[in-house]
C-alpha positions as CSV (number, residue, x, y, z in Angstrom):
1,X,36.9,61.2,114.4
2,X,35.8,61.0,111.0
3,X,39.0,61.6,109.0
4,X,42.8,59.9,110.0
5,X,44.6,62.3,112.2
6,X,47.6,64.2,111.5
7,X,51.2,62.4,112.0
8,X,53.8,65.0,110.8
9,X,54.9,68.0,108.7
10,X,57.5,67.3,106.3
11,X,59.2,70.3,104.6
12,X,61.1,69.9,101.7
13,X,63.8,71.5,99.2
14,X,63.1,69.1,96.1
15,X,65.7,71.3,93.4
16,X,68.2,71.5,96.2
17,X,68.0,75.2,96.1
18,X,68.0,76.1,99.4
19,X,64.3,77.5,99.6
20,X,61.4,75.7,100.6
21,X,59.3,74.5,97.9
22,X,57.3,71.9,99.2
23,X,55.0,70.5,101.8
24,X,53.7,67.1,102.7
25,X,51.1,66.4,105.7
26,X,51.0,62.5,106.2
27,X,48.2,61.2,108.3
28,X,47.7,57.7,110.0
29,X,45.2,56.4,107.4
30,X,44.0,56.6,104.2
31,X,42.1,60.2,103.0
32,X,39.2,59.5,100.6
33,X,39.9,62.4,97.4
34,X,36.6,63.8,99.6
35,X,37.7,63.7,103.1
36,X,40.9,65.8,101.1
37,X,38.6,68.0,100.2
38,X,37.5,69.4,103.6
39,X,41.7,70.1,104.4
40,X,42.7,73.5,104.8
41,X,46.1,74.2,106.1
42,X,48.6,77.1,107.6
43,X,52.6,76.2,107.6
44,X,54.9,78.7,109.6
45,X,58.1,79.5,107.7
46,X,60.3,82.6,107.2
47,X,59.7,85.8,105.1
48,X,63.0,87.0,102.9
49,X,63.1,89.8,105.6
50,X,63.6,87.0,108.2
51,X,59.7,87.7,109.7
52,X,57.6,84.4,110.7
53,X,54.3,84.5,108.2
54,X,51.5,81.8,108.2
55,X,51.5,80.1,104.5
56,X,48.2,79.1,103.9
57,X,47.4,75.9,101.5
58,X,43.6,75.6,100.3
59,X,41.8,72.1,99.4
60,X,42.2,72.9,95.8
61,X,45.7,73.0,96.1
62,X,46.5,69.8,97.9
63,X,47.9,67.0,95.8
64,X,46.6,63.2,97.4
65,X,49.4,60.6,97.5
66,X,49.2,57.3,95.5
67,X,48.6,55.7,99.1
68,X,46.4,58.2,100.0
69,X,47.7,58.5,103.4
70,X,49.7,62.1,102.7
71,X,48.4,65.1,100.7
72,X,51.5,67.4,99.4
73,X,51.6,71.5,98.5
74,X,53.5,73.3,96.6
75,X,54.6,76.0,98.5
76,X,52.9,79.3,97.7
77,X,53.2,82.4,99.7
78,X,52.0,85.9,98.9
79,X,55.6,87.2,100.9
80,X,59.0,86.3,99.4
81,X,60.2,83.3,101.5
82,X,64.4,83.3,102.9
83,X,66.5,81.5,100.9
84,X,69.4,79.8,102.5
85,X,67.6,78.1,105.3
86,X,67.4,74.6,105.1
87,X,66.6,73.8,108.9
88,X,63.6,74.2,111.2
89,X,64.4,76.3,114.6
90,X,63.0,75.0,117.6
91,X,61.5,78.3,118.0
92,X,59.3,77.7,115.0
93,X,55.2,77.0,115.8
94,X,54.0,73.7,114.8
95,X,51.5,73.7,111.3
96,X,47.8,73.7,111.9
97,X,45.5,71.5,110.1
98,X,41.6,72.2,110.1
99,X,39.1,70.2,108.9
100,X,36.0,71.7,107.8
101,X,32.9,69.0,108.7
102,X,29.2,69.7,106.9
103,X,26.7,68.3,109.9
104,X,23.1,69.2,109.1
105,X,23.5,72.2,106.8
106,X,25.6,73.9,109.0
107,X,29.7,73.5,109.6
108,X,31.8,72.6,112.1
109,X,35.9,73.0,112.4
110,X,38.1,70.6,114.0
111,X,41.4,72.1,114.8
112,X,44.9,69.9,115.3
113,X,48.8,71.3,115.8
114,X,51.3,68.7,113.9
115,X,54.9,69.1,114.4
116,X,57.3,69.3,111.9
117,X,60.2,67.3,110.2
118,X,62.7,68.5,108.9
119,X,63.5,67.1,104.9
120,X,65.7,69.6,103.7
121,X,69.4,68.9,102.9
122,X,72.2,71.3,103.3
123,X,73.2,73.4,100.2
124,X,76.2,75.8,100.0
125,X,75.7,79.2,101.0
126,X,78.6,81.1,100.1
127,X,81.9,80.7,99.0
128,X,85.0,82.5,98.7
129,X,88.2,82.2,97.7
130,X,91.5,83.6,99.2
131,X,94.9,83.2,97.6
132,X,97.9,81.9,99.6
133,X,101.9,81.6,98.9
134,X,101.8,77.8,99.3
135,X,98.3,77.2,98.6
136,X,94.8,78.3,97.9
137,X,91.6,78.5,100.9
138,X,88.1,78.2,99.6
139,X,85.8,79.2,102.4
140,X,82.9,77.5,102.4
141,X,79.0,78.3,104.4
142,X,76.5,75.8,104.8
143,X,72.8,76.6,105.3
144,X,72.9,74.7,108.3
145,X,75.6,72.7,110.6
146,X,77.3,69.6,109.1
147,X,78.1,66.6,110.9
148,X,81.6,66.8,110.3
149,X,82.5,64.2,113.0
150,X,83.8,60.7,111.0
151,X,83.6,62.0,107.7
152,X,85.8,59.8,105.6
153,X,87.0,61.2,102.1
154,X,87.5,64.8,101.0
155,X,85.8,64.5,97.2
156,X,82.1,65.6,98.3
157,X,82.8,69.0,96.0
158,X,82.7,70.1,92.7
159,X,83.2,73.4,90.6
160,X,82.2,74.6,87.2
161,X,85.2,76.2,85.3
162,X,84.6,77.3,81.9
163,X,82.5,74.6,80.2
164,X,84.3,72.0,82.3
165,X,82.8,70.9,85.8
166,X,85.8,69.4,87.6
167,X,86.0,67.9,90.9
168,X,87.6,69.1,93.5
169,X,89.9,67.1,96.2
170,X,91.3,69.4,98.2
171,X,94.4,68.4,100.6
172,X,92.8,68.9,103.6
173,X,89.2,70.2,104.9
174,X,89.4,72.2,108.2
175,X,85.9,72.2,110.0
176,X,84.3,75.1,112.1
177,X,83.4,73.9,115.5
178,X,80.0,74.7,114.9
179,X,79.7,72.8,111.5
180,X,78.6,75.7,109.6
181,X,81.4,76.1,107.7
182,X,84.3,74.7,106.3
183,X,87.7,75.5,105.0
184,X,89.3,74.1,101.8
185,X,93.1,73.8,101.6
186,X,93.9,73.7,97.8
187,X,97.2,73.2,96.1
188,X,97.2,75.9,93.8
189,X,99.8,74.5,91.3
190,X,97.0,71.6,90.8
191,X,93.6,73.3,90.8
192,X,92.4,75.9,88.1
193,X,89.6,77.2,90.4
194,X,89.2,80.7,90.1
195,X,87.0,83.6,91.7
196,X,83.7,83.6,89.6
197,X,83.5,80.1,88.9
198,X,81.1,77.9,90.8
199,X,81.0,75.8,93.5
200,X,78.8,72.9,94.2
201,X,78.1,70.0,96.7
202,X,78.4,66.2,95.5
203,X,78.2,62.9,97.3
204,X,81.7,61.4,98.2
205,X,82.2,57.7,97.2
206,X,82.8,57.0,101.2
207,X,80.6,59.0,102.6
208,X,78.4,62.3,102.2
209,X,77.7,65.8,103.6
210,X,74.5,65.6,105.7
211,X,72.5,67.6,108.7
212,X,71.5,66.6,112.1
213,X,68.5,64.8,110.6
214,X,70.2,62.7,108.5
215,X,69.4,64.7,105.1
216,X,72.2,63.7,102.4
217,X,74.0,67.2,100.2
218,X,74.4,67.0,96.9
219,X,71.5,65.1,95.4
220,X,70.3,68.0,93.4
221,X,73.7,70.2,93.3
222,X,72.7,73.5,92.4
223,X,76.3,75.9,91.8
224,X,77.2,79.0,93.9
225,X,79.7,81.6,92.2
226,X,82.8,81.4,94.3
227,X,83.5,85.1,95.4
228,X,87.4,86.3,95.8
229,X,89.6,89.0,94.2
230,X,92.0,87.8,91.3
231,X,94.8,88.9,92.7
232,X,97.2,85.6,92.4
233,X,100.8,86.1,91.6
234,X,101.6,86.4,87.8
235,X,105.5,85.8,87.1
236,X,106.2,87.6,83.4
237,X,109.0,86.6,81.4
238,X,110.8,88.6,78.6
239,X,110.5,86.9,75.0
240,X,112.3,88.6,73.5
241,X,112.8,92.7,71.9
242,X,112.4,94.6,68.8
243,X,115.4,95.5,66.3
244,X,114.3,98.8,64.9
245,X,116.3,97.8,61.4
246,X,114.9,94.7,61.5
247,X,110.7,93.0,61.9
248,X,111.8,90.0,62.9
249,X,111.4,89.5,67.3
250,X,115.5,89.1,68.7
């Protein structure tokens, strides 16, 4: 009873990268800078080989908030962590919190499970690009499902071409059942998007890409390179022929 308990987990993708990168453990009081002191932490998360590991956040580490009711971590883990994965399964253990308590020279751990919350919004996975006779398809994969249900508007994309980063409106957006993925109809005759440039995910003027939890795309829009084969129709046209008595083009 000495120290606020434990409300909540948040995890957090601050660049929009689609990797975890930070931690924040809010209690329901104020920490003294030494009550923060006597914090140790474990977070479960995912290894790039997709095995659970125990992250493990030491006092010396912990960053106390200006309210001093949260202490944040940046994430460090000795493993790799998955990129990509921007939701918690319900499959995943809670985080652990232990405070370590001094009582007569000799000390005492106090041991509490805190569920998590998920902070992380949806980034773009993959996306590829397949040519068409009346128009272009850019697949798109989502780290997690979208609710797709009521979207209004079609502008929540951008891509990089060149030096230019243009938006992209396609004509229509076809929706997996599952939300994971989406399909974009483009006019080819309007768009210059090509395999190799890169895509990214913007907020719409009406509305925005989010996740179950209500975490909003496109507030850090990091680019994926749009895979495809550059196979689109080229129509060639004769200029013209060369006189052999004469330099000039006929």
């Amino acid at each position: 009873d000495r120290l606020p308990s434990s409300k909540n987990v948040e995890y957090w993708d601050t660049d929009g990268d689609g990797k975890l990168d930070k931690i924040v453990t809010n209690f329901n009081g104020k920490l003294t800078p030494e009550q923060a002191g006597m914090l140790y932490m474990t977070f479960p998360w995912y290894s790039d080989r997709g095995m659970l590991i125990q992250m493990q956040a030491q006092p010396g580490d912990l960053a106390l908030s200006e309210d001093s009711t949260s202490v944040s971590w940046n994430v460090f883990a000795t493993s790799q962590i998955v990129s990509g994965v921007t939701s918690i399964s319900e499959d995943l253990p809670q985080a652990t919190v232990f405070t370590y308590y001094p009582v007569l020279g000799q000390t005492f751990v106090n041991e509490e499970n805190v569920p998590l919350v998920d902070k992380m919004s949806p980034v773009i996975a993959a996306a590829t690009l397949d040519y068409g006779k009346k128009a272009d398809t850019l697949t798109v994969v989502f780290s997690e499902p979208i609710v797709y249900k009521n979207l209004e508007g079609r502008d929540f994309f951008s891509y990089i071409h060149g030096k230019d980063t243009i938006d992209l409106l396609p004509s229509r957006i076809d929706w997996a059942q599952d939300g994971k993925s989406a399909k974009l109809i483009i006019d080819g005759c309007v768009s210059t998007i090509l395999p190799g440039d890169s895509l990214m995910v913007v907020r719409g003027l009406k509305d925005n890409i989010r996740d179950n939890y209500g975490n909003v795309a496109g507030e850090n829009p990091q680019a994926v390179v749009i895979a495809g084969l550059l196979n689109h129709l080229v129509e060639a046209t004769k200029m013209g022929s060369f006189d052999v008595h004469d330099d000039r083009v006929v």
